[in-house]
One Martini backbone bead per residue (centre of mass of N, CA, C, O) as a GRO file, in nm:
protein
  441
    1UNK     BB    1   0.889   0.453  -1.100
    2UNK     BB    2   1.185   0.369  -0.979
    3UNK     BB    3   1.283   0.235  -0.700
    4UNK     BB    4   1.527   0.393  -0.685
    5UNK     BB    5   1.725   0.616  -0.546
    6UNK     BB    6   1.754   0.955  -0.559
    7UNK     BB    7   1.953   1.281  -0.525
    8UNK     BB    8   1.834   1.554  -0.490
    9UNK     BB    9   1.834   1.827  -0.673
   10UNK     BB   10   1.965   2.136  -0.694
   11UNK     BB   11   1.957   2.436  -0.612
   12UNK     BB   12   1.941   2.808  -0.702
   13UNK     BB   13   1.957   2.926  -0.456
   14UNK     BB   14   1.814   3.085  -0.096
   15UNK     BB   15   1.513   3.099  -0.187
   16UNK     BB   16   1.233   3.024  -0.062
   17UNK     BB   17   0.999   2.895  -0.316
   18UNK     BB   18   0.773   2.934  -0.570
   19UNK     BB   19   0.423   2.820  -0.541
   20UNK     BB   20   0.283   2.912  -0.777
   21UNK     BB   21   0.044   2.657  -0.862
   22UNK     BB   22   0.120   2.424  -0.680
   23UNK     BB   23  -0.158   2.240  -0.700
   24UNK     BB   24   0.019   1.965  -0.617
   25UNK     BB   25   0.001   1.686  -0.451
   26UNK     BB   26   0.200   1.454  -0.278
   27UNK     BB   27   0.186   1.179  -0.087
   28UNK     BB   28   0.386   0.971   0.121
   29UNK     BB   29   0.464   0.754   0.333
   30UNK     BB   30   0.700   0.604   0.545
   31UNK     BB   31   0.699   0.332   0.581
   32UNK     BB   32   0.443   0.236   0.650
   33UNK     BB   33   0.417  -0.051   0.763
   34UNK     BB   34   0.615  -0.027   0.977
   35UNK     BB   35   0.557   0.236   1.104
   36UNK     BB   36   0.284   0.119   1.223
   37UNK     BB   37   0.412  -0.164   1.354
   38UNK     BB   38   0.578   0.101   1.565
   39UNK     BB   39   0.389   0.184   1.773
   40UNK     BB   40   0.387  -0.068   1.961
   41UNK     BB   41   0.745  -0.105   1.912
   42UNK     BB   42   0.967   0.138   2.042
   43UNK     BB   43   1.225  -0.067   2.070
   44UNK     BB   44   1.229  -0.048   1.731
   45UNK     BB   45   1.387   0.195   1.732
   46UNK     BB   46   1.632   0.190   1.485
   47UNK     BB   47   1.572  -0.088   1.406
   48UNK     BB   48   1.596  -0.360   1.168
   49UNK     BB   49   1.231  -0.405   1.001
   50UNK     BB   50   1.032  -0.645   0.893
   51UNK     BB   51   0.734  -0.672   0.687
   52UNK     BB   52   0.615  -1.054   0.706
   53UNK     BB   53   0.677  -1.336   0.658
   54UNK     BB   54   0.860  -1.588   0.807
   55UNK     BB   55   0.876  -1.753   0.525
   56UNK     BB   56   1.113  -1.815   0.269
   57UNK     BB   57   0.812  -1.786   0.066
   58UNK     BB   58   0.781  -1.517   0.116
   59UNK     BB   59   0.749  -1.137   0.144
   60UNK     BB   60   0.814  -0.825   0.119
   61UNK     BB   61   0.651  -0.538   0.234
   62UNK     BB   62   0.842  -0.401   0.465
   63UNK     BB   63   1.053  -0.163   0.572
   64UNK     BB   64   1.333  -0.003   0.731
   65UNK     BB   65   1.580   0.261   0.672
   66UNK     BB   66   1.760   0.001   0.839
   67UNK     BB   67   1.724  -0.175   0.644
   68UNK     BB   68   1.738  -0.088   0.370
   69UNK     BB   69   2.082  -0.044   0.415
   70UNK     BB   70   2.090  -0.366   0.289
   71UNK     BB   71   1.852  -0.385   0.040
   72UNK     BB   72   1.574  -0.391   0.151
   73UNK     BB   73   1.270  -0.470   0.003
   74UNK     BB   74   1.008  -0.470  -0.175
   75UNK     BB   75   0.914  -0.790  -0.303
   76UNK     BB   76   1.091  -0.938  -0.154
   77UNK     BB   77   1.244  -1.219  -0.064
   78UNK     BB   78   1.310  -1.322   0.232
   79UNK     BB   79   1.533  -1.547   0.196
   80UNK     BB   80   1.717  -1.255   0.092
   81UNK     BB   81   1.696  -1.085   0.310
   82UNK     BB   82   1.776  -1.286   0.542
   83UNK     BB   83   2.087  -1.223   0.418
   84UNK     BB   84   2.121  -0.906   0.410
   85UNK     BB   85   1.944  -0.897   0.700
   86UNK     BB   86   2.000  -1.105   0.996
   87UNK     BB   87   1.911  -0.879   1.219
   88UNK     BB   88   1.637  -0.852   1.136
   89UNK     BB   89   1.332  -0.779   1.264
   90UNK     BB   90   1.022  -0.983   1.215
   91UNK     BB   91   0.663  -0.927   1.124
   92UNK     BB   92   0.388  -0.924   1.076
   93UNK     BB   93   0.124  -0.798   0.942
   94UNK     BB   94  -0.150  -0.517   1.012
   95UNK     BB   95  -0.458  -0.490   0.842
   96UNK     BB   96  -0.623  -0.330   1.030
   97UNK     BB   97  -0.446  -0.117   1.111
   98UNK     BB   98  -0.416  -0.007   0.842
   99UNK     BB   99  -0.667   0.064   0.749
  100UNK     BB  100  -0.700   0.244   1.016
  101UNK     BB  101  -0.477   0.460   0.935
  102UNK     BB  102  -0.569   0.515   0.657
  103UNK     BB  103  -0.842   0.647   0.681
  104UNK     BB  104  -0.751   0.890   0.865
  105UNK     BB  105  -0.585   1.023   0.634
  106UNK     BB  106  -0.774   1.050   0.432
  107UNK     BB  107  -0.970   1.228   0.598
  108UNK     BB  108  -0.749   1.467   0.631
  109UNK     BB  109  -0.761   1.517   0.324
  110UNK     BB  110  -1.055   1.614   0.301
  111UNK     BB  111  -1.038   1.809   0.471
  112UNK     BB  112  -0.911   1.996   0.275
  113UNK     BB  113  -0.992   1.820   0.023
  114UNK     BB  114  -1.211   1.650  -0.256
  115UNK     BB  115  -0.924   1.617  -0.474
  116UNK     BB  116  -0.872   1.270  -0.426
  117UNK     BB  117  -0.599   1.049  -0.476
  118UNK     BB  118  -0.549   0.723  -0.459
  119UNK     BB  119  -0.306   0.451  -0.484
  120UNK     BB  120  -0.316   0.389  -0.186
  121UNK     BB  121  -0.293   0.339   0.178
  122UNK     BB  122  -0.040   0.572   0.172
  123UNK     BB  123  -0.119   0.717  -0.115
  124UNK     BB  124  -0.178   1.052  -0.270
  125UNK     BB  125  -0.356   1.264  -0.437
  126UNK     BB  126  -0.366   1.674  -0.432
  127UNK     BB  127  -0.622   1.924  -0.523
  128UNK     BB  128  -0.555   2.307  -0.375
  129UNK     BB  129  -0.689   2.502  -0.557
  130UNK     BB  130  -0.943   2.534  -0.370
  131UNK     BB  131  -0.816   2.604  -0.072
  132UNK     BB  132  -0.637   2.867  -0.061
  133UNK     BB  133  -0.823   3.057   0.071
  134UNK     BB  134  -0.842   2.904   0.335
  135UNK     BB  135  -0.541   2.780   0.381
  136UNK     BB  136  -0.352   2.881   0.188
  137UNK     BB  137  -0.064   2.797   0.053
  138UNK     BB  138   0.057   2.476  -0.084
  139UNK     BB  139   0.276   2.459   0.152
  140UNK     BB  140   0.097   2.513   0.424
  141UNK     BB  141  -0.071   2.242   0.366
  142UNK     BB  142   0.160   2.040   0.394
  143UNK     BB  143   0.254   2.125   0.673
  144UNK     BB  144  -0.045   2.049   0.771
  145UNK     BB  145  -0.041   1.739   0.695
  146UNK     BB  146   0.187   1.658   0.842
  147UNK     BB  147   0.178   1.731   1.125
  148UNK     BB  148  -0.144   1.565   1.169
  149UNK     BB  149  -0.012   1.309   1.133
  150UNK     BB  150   0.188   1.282   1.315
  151UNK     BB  151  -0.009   1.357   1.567
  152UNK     BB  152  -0.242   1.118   1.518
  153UNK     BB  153  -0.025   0.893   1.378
  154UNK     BB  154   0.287   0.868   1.445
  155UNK     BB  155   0.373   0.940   1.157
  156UNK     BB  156   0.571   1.000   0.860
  157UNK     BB  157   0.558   1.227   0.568
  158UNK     BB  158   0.596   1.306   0.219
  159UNK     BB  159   0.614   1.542   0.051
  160UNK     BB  160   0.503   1.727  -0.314
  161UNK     BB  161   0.529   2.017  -0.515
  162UNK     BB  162   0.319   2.119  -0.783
  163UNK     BB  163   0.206   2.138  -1.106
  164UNK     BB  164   0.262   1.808  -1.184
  165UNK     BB  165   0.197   1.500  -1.089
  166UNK     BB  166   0.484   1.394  -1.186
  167UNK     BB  167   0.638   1.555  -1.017
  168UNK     BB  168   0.508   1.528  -0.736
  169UNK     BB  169   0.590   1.267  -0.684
  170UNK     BB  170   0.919   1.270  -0.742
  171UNK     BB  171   0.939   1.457  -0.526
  172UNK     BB  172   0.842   1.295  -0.276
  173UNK     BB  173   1.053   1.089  -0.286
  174UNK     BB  174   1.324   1.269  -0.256
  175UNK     BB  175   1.240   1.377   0.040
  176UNK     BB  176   1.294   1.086   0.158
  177UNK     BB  177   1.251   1.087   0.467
  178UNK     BB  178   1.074   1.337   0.613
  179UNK     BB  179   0.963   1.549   0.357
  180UNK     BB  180   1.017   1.846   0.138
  181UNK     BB  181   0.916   1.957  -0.153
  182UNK     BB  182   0.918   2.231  -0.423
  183UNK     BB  183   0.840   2.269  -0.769
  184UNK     BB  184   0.850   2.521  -0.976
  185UNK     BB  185   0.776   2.600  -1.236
  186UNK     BB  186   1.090   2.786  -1.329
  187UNK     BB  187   1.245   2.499  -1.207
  188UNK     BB  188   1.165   2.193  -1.334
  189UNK     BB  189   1.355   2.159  -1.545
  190UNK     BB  190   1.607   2.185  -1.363
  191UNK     BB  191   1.548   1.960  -1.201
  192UNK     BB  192   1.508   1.730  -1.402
  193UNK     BB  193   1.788   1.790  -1.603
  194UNK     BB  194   1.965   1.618  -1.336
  195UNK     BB  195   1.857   1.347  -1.385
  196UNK     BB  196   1.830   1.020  -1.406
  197UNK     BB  197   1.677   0.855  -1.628
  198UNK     BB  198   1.523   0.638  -1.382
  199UNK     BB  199   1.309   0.861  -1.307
  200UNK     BB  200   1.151   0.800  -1.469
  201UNK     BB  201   0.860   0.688  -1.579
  202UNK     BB  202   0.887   0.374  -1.717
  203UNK     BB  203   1.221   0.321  -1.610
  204UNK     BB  204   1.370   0.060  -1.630
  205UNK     BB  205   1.612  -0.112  -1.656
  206UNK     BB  206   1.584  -0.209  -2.016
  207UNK     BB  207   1.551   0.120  -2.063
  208UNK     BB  208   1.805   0.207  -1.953
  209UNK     BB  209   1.973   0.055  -2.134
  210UNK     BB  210   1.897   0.165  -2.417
  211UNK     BB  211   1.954   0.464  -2.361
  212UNK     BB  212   2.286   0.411  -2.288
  213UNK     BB  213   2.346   0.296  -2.562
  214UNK     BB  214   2.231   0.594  -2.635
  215UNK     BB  215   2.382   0.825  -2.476
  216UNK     BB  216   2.149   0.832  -2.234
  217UNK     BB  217   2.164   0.966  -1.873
  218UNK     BB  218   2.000   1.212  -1.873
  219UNK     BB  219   1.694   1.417  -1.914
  220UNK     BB  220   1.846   1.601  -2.090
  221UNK     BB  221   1.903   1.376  -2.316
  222UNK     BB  222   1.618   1.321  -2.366
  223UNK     BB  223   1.514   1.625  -2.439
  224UNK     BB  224   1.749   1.651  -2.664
  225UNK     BB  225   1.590   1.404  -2.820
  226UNK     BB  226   1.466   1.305  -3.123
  227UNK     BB  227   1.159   1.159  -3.098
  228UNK     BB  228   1.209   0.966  -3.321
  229UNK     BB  229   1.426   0.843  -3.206
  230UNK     BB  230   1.272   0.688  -2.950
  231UNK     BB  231   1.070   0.567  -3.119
  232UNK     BB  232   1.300   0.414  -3.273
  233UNK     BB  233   1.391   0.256  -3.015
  234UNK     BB  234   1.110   0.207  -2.794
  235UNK     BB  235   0.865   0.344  -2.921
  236UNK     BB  236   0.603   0.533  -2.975
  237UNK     BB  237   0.504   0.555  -2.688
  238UNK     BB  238   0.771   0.567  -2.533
  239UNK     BB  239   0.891   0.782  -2.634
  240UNK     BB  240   0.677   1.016  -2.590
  241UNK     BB  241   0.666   0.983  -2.302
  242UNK     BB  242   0.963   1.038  -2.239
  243UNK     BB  243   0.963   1.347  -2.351
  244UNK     BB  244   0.737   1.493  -2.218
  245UNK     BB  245   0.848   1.418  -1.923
  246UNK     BB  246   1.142   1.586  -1.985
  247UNK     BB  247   0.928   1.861  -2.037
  248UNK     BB  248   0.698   1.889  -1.799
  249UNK     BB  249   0.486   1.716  -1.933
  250UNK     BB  250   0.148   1.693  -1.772
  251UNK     BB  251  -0.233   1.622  -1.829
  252UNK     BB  252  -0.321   1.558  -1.552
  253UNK     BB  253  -0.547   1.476  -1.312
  254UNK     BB  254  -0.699   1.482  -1.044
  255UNK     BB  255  -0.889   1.173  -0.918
  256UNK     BB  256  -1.124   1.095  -0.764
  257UNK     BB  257  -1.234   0.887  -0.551
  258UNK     BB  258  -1.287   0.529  -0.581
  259UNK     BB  259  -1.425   0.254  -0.546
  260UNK     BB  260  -1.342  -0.071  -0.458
  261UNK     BB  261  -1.425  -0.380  -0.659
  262UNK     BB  262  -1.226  -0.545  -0.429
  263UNK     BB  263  -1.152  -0.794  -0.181
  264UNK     BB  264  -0.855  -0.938  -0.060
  265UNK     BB  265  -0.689  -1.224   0.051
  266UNK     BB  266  -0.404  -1.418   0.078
  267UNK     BB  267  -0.181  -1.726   0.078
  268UNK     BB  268   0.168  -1.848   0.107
  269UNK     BB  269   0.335  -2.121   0.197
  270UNK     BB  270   0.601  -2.278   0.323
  271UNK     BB  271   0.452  -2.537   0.215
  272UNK     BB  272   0.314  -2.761   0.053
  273UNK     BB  273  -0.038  -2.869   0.055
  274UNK     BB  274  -0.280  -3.205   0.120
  275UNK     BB  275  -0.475  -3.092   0.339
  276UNK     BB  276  -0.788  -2.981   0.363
  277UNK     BB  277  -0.771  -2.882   0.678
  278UNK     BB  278  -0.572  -2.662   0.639
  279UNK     BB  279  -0.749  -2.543   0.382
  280UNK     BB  280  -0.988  -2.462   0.568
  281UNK     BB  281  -0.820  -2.255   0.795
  282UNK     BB  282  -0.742  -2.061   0.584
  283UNK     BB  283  -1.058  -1.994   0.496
  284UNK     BB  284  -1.106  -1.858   0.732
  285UNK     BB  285  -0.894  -1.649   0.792
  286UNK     BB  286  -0.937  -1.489   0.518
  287UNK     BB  287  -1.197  -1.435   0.555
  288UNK     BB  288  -1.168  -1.270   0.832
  289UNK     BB  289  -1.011  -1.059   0.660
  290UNK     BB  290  -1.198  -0.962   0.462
  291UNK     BB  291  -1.444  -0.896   0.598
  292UNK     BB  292  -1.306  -0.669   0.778
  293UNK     BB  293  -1.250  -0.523   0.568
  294UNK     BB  294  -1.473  -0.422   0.482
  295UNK     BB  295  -1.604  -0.319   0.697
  296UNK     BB  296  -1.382  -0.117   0.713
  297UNK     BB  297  -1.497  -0.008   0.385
  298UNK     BB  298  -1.829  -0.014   0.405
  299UNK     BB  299  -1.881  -0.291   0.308
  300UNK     BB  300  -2.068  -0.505   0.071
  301UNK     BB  301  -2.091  -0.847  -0.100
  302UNK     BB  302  -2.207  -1.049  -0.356
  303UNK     BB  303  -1.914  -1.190  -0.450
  304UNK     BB  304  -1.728  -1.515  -0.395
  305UNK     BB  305  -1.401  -1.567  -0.432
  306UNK     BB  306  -1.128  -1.817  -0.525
  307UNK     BB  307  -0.804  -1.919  -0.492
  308UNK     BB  308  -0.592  -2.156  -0.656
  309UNK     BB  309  -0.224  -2.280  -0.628
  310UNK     BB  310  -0.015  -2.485  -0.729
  311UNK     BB  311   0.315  -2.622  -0.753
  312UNK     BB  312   0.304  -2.565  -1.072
  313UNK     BB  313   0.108  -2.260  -1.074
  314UNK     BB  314  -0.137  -2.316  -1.131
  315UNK     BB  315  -0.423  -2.181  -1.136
  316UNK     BB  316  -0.752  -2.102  -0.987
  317UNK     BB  317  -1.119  -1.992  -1.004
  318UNK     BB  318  -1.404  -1.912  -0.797
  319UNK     BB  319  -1.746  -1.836  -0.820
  320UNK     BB  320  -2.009  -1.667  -0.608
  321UNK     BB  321  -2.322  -1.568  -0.600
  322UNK     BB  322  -2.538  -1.396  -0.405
  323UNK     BB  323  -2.841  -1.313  -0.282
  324UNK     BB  324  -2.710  -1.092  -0.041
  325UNK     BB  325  -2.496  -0.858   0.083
  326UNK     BB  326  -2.210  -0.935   0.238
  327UNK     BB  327  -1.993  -0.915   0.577
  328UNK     BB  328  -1.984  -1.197   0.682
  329UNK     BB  329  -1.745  -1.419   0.790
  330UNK     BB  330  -1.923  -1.715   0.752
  331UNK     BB  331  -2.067  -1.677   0.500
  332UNK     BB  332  -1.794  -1.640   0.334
  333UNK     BB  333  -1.639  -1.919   0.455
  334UNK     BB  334  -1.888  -2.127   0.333
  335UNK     BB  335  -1.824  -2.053   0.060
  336UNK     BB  336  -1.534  -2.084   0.027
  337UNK     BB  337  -1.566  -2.406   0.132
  338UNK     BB  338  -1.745  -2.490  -0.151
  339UNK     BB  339  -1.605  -2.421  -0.365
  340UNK     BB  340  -1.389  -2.595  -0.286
  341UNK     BB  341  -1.536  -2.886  -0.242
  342UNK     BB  342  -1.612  -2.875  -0.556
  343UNK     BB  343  -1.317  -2.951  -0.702
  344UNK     BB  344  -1.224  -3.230  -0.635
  345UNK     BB  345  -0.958  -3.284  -0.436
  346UNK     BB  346  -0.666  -3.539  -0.481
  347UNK     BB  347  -0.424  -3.436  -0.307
  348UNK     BB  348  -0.323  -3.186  -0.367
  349UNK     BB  349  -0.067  -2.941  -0.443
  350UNK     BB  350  -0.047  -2.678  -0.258
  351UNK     BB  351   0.055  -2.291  -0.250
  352UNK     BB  352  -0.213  -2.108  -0.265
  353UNK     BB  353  -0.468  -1.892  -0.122
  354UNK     BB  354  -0.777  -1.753  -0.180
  355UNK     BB  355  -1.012  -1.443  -0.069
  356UNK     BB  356  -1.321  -1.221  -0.231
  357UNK     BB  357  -1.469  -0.986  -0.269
  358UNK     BB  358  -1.723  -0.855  -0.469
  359UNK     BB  359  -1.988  -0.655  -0.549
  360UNK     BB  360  -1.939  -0.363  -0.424
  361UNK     BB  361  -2.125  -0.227  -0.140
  362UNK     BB  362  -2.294  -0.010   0.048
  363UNK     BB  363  -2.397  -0.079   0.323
  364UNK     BB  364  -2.558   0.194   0.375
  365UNK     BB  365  -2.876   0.026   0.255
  366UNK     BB  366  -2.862  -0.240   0.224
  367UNK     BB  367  -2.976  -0.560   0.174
  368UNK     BB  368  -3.130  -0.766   0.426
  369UNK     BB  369  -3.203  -1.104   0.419
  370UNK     BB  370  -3.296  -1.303   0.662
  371UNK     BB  371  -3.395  -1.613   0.760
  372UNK     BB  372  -3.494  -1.752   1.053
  373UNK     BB  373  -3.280  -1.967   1.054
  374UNK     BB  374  -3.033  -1.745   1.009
  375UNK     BB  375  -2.798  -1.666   1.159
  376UNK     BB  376  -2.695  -1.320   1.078
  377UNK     BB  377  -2.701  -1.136   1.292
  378UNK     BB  378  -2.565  -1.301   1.540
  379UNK     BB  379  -2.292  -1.263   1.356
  380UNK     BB  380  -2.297  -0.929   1.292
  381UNK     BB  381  -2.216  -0.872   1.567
  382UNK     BB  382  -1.982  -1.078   1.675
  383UNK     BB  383  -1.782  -0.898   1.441
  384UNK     BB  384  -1.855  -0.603   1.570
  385UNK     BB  385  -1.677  -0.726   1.832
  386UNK     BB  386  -1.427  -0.810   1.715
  387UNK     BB  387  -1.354  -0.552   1.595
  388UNK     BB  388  -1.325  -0.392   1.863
  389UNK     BB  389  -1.103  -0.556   1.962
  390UNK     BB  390  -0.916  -0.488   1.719
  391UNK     BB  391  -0.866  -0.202   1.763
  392UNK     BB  392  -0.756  -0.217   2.101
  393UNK     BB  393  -0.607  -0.492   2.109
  394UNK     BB  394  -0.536  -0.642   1.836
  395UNK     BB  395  -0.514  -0.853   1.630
  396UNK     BB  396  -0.617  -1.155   1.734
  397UNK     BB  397  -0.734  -1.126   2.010
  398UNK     BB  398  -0.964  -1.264   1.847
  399UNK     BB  399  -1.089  -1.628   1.730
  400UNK     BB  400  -1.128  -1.889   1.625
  401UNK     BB  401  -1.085  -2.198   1.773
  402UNK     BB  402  -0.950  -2.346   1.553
  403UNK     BB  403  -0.694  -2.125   1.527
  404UNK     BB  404  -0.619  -2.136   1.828
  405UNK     BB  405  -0.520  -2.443   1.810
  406UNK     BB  406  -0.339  -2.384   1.596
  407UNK     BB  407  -0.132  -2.235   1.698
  408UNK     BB  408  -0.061  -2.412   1.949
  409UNK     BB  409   0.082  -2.640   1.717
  410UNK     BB  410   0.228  -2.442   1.476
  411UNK     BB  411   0.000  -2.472   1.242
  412UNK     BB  412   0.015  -2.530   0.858
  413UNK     BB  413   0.263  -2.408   0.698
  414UNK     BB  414   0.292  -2.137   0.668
  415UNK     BB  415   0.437  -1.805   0.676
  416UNK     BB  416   0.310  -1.677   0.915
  417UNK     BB  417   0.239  -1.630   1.191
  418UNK     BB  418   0.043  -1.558   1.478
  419UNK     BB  419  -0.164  -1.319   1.595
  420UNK     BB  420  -0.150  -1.118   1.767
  421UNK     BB  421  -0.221  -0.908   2.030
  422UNK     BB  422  -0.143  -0.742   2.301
  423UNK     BB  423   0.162  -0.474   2.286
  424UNK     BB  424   0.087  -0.234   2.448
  425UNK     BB  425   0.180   0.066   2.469
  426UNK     BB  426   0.245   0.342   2.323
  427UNK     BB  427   0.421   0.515   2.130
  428UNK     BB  428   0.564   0.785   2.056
  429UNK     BB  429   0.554   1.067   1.962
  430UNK     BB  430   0.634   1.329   1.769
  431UNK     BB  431   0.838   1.531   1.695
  432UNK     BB  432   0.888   1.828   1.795
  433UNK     BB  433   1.004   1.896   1.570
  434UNK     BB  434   1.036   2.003   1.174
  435UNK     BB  435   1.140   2.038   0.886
  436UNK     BB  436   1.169   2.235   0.648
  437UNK     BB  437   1.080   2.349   0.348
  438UNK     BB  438   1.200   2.261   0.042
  439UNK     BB  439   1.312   2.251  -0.255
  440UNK     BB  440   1.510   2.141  -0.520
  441UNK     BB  441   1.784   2.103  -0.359
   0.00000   0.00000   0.00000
């Protein structure tokens, strides 16, 4: 679907919305990464912030729906964010937080249905056709989603009820922030037919002007066009799919949850550098954070990859397969400063750096087999005490020497500033009251 947002369509009558069938939940946190990041700094409650690096050649990870109202969005240059809303106050990413109140969030998910499909740490499909005689009809499942997320994890989010994962998307869309739609059988289409046309998936910027161009500017113009008409416009594909959509067909089902193939953070400079020692402490870092998400995703990892990009967009990857799958922080940074000095760079300069885990096996039952030379264990006891105080007093708590060095001296040219400690008590509860479950509006 188009990132823009649509005002949800009227809806007839103002008798409750009869959810039978609406077996399809989709769930979607409230701008997750910020609302997670304001969890510890109820101060910025109600005010512009940003989620992202520092340094103007960052991007937006996350904004609140304060920052959103002056056009600040997800994947945004931070240099035009700061340009469009420049009283917003800018923030750090806190990854080992947000994993883990994902984590807490699927947990609530499977706790209803086994039949949960994660599209991100945010956001997941549930099919709760089998939870009703235990739980009730699907908008009581959802009103009971909203409710213990919000009372365990302090933040908000917009669920979506429908008879199919697409409808049940774009109602959860159109419902935020923190707010609930459902879209019966008997009215999907009365729905469907008063959005424009750029609600539908797969429709961006150039499909809409192509729709537009042939006068088809609402959902019910598309679907009162001859499918023939679309697919000689758009393509054989993109024309049957869109006319599908504008008919409420959607066969798909929702696809439980699969393990993730790899796991990897990277990190792009706030300018060019051709410094080793700098990019020796960046491939620390990236280590010591893909490592923490392994771990805290219950992985351990056989192939270490890194990616590095030139100042003229060239990339470059390589990789190394373990003896035996590994989450230790330091072996992991080992290897990947292994792999970066034998590339054999000649003051090269680099614009990102980033660090990969691939051939991810369930860590419980995994084989550990370490040399006696070899403090395998040593390290990864010392990890799980990181990990630990960073659960408590939060990301950056504990960190490498060499790190704590650069923090106090300014950096390395990164794009993020140096990685918060403890942030103090925790933001207030969520509120007494909760808006009720509404139609398609």
């Amino acid at each position: 679907m188009s990132r823009r947002q649509f005002a949800a369509p009227t809806r007839s009558g103002d008798d409750i919305p009869d959810d039978t069938g609406c077996t399809i939940l989709h769930v979607d946190m409230d701008a997750f990464y910020a609302s997670a990041s304001l969890i510890e700094r109820p101060d910025l409650h109600g005010r512009p912030v940003i989620i992202g690096g520092g340094g103007n050649r960052s991007v937006v990870l996350s904004a609140t729906y304060e920052a959103r109202r002056f056009g600040v969005t997800s994947a945004m240059p931070m240099a035009r964010a700061r340009r469009l809303c420049p009283q917003a106050v800018v923030l750090e990413p806190d990854f080992p937080r947000y994993s883990q109140i994902s984590d807490a969030i699927m947990a609530t998910f499977h706790s209803v249905t086994d039949i949960v499909e994660p599209l991100s740490l945010d956001e997941a499909f549930l099919d709760v056709g089998g939870a009703l005689r235990r739980l009730g009809p699907p908008t009581g499942i959802a009103q009971h989603l909203r409710d213990t997320i919000a009372d365990e994890q302090s933040i908000t989010c917009s669920v979506g009820v429908a008879p199919t994962k697409f409808v049940a998307k774009l109602a959860s869309s159109l419902a935020k922030p923190d707010g609930m739609i459902v879209v019966p059988q008997a009215e999907m289409l009365g729905f469907l037919h008063q959005l424009p046309v750029g609600a539908l998936w797969g429709v961006g910027d150039r499909t809409e002007e192509a729709l537009v161009r042939l006068g088809l500017r609402t959902v019910a113009d598309i679907a009162h066009t001859p499918v023939e008409t679309l697919r000689r416009a758009l393509g054989q594909a993109s024309g049957s799919h869109l006319h599908d959509l504008a008919w409420g067909r959607d066969e798909r089902t929702v696809v439980r949850q699969q393990r993730e193939k790899s796991i990897g953070a990277d990190e792009t400079f706030a300018h060019d550098i051709d410094d080793p020692v700098a990019i020796h402490r960046e491939l620390l870092r990236l280590s010591d954070r893909t490592a923490a998400r392994v771990r805290a995703a219950g992985m351990m990892g056989r192939t270490v990859s890194i990616k590095v990009r030139f100042a003229d967009f060239t990339t470059i990857t390589r990789a190394r397969t373990l003896r035996d799958p590994t989450d230790v922080s330091q072996e992991i940074y080992a290897t990947a400063r292994s792999l970066f000095d034998a590339l054999g760079l000649q003051r090269a300069r680099i614009r990102l750096v980033g660090v990969r885990m691939e051939g991810l096996v369930e860590s419980e039952g995994a084989p550990i087999q370490g040399l006696l030379d070899e403090p395998d264990h040593g390290w990864r006891e010392a990890d799980r005490a990181v990990d630990q105080a960073s659960a408590r007093f939060g990301a950056g708590a504990v960190r490498p020497a060499s790190l704590v060095h650069e923090v106090r001296n300014g950096g390395a040219g990164r794009n993020q500033r140096a990685e918060r400690g403890p942030q103090g008590s925790r933001g207030p509860g969520p509120r007494a009251g909760r808006p009720p479950a509404s139609g398609p509006a």
